[in-house]
C-alpha positions in Angstrom: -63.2 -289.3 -66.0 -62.4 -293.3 -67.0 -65.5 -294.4 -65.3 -66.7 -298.0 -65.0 -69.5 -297.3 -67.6 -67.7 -295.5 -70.0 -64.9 -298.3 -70.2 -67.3 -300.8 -70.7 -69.6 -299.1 -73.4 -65.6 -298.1 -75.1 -65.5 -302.0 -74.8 -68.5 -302.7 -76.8 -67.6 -300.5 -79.4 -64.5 -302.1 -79.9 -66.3 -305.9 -79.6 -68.9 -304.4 -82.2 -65.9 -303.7 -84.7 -64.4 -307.1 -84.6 -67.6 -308.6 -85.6 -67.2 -306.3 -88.7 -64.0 -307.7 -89.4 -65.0 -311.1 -89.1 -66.6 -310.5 -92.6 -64.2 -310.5 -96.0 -65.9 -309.3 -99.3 -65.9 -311.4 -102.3 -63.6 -308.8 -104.0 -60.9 -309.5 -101.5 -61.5 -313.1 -101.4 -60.9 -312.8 -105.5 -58.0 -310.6 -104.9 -56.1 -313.2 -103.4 -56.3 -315.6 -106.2 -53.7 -314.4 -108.5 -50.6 -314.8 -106.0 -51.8 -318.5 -105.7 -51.8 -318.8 -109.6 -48.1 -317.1 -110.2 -46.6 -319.1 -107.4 -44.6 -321.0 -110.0 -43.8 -317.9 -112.1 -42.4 -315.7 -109.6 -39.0 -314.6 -110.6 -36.3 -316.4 -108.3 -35.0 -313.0 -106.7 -38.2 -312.3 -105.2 -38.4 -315.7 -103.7 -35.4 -315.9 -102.1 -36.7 -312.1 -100.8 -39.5 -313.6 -99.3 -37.0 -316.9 -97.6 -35.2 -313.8 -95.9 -38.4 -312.4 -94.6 -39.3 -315.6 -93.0 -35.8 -316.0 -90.6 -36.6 -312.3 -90.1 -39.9 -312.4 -88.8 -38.5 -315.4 -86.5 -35.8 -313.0 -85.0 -38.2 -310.3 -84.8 -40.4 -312.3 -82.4 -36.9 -313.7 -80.8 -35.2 -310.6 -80.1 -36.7 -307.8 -81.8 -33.7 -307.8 -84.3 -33.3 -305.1 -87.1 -37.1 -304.2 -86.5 -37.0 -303.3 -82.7 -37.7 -299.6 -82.7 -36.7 -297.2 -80.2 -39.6 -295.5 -77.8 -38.3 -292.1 -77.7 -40.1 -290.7 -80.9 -43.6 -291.7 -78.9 -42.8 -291.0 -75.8 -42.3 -287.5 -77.1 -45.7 -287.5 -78.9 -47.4 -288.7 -75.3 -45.4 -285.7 -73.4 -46.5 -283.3 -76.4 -50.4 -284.4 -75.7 -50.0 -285.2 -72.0 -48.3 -281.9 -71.4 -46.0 -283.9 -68.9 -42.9 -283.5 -69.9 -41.4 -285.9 -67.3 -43.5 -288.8 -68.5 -41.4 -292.1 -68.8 -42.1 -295.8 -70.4 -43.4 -296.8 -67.4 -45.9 -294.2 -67.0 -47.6 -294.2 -70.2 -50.0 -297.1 -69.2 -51.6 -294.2 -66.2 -52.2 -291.8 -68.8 -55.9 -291.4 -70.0 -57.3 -293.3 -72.7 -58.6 -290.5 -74.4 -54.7 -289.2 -74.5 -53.4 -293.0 -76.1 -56.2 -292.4 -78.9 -55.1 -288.9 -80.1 -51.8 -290.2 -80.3 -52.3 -293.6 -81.7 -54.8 -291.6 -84.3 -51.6 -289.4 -85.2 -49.6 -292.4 -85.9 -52.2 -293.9 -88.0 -52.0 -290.9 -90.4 -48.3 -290.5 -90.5 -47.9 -294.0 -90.9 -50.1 -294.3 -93.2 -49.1 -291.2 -95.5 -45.2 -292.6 -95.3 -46.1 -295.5 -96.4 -47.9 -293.6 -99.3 -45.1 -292.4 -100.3 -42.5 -295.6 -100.2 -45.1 -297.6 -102.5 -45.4 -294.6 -105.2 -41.3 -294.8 -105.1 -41.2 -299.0 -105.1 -44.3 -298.8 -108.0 -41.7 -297.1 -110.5 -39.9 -300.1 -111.7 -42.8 -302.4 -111.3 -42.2 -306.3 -110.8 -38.4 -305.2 -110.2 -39.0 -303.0 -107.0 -41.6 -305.5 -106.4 -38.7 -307.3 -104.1 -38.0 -304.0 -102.2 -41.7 -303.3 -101.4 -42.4 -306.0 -99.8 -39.9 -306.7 -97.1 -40.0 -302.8 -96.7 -44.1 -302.7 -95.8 -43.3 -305.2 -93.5 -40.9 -303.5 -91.8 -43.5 -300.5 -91.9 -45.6 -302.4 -90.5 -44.2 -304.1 -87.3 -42.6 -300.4 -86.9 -46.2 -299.1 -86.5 -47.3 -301.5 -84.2 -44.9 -301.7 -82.0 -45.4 -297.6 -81.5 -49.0 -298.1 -80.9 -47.9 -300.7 -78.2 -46.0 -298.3 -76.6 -48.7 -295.8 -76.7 -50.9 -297.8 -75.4 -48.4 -298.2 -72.5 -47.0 -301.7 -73.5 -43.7 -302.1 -74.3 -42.1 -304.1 -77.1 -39.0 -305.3 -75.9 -40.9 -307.9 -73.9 -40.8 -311.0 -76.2 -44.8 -311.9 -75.1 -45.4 -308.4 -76.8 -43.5 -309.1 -80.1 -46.0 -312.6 -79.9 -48.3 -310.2 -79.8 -47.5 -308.2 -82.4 -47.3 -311.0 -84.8 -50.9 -311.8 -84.1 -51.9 -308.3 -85.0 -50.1 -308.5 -88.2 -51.9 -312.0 -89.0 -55.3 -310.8 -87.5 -54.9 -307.7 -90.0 -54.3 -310.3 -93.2 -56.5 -313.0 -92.3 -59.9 -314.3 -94.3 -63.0 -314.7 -92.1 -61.6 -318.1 -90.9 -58.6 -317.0 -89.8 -59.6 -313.8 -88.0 -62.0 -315.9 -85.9 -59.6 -318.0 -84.8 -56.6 -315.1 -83.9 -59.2 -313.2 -82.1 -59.9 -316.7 -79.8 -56.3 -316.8 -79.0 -56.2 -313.5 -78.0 -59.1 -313.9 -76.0 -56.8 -315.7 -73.6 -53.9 -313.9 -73.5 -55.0 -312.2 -70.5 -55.3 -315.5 -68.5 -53.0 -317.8 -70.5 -51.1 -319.9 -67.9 -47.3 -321.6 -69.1 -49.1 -324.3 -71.4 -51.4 -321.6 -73.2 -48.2 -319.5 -73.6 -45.8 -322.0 -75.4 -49.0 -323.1 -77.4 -49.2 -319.3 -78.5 -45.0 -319.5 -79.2 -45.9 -322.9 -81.3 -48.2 -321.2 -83.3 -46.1 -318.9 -84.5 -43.4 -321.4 -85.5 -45.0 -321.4 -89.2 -43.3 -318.1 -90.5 -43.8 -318.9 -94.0 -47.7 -319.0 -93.5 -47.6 -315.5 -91.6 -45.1 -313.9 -94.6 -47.1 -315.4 -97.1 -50.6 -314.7 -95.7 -48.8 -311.1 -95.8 -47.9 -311.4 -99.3 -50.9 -312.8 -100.1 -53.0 -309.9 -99.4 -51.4 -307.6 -102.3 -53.5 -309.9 -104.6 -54.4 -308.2 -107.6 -53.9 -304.4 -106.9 -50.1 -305.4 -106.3 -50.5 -307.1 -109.6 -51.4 -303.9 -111.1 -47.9 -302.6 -109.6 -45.8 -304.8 -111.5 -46.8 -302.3 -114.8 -44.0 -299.9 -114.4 -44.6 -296.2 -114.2 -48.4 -297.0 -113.5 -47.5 -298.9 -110.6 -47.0 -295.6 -108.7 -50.6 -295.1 -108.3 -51.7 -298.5 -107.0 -48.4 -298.6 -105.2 -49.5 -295.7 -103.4 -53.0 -296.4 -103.0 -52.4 -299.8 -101.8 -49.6 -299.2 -99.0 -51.8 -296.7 -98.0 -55.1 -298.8 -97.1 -52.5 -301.8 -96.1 -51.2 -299.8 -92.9 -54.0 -297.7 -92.4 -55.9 -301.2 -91.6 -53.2 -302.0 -90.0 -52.5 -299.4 -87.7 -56.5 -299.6 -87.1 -56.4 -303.4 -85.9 -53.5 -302.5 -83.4 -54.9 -299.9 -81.9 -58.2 -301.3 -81.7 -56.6 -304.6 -80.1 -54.5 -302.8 -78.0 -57.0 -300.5 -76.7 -59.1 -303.4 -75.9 -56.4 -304.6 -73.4 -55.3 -301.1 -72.0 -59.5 -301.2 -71.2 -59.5 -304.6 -69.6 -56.7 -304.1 -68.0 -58.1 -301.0 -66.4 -61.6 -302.9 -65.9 -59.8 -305.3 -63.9 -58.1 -303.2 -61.6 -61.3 -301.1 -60.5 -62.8 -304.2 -59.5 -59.9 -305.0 -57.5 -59.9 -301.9 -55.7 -63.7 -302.6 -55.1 
């Protein structure tokens, strides 16, 4: 039973957790340096790899474009756990929280395990799959959380949810600064009027600082990939923590609305 109570102590530990992420280690700080330094080196392919990203991203938020993914694969988890085999999209936001979690915890670990897997294969030929892994991860990525949205009962087609989305994916790569700042924003999302919601849209008008935030976040341990043959192990072990972190911010963030929403409600039924 979704009591009052319980919502609100599930809300704390959620608030507790974003305090904890408002915290970057000097490692990861360090690890972002050499990205910065190589700038000028980067080999021209990979460049114009990352300029595609960036009018990607922009459809993405637009229209969903190549990365929209379908609902039918989740909806099938949620009937699996909810043992309803009727359930619809627009049912999922009823369902109990405890129901989202297992699945969103499922999709975590495949997710994450996939993604395993694709940078093992992209760490082969080093700096030269280098170009394949990293528009693929980010297709991984906005993949994953747009099936967490859904699981959560929110559905992606909506353009305010691909905003969303974004703002996950930047919250997840941020430094200390810029996780405080993402997590003001989406403080008001709840409440934002017209104004607050094309301020939001403005925001994300700088695609080259979300993709190369993104990059940025490979830092040293992608570095490491570039050595072919060895770059299967930190190709692995770094796609791996990338979307498991990942797939941890949306559903924390997601989960946090699902139990405002729900917070809400009961004291408008009061």
């Amino acid at each position: 039973m979704e009591t009052k109570e319980w919502l609100q102590t599930e809300l704390h530990v959620i608030e507790k957790w974003e305090k904890d992420q408002k915290g970057l280690w000097f490692w990861e700080k360090l690890g972002r340096l050499p990205f910065k330094l190589l700038d000028k080196i980067t080999p021209a392919f990979i460049q114009k790899k990352i300029g595609l990203l960036l009018d990607e991203l922009g459809q993405f938020v637009q229209t969903g474009g190549q990365y929209l993914t379908q609902e039918k694969l989740i909806l099938t988890k949620l009937r699996k756990h909810s043992q309803n085999e009727d359930l619809i999209i627009s049912d999922v936001s009823s369902l109990p929280l405890t129901t989202m979690d297992a699945v969103g915890e499922e999709l975590k670990s495949t997710r994450s395990k996939l993604a395993t897997v694709q940078g093992a294969t992209t760490g082969i030929g080093g700096i030269f799959t280098l170009a394949v892994d990293i528009p693929v991860i980010l297709g991984l990525s906005l993949k994953t959380l747009q099936e967490i949205a859904i699981t959560y009962g929110y559905d992606p087609k909506d353009r305010e949810e691909r905003i969303f989305i974004v703002k996950c994916l930047q919250f997840s790569s941020a430094d200390i600064v810029g996780k405080q700042a993402i997590l003001n924003e989406l403080s008001t999302f709840y409440t934002r009027g017209q104004s607050t919601n094309q301020e939001m849209i403005s925001q994300l008008q700088g695609w080259r600082e979300v993709v190369f935030t993104y990059r940025d976040q490979f830092g040293w341990k992608k570095l490491l990939q570039m050595v072919p043959i060895a770059g299967m192990v930190f190709g692995a072990i770094t796609n791996r923590s990338m979307i498991h972190d990942l797939a941890e911010t949306g559903i924390m963030l997601y989960r946090k609305r699902r139990i405002l929403d729900r917070l809400e409600m009961g004291e408008r039924s009061n």
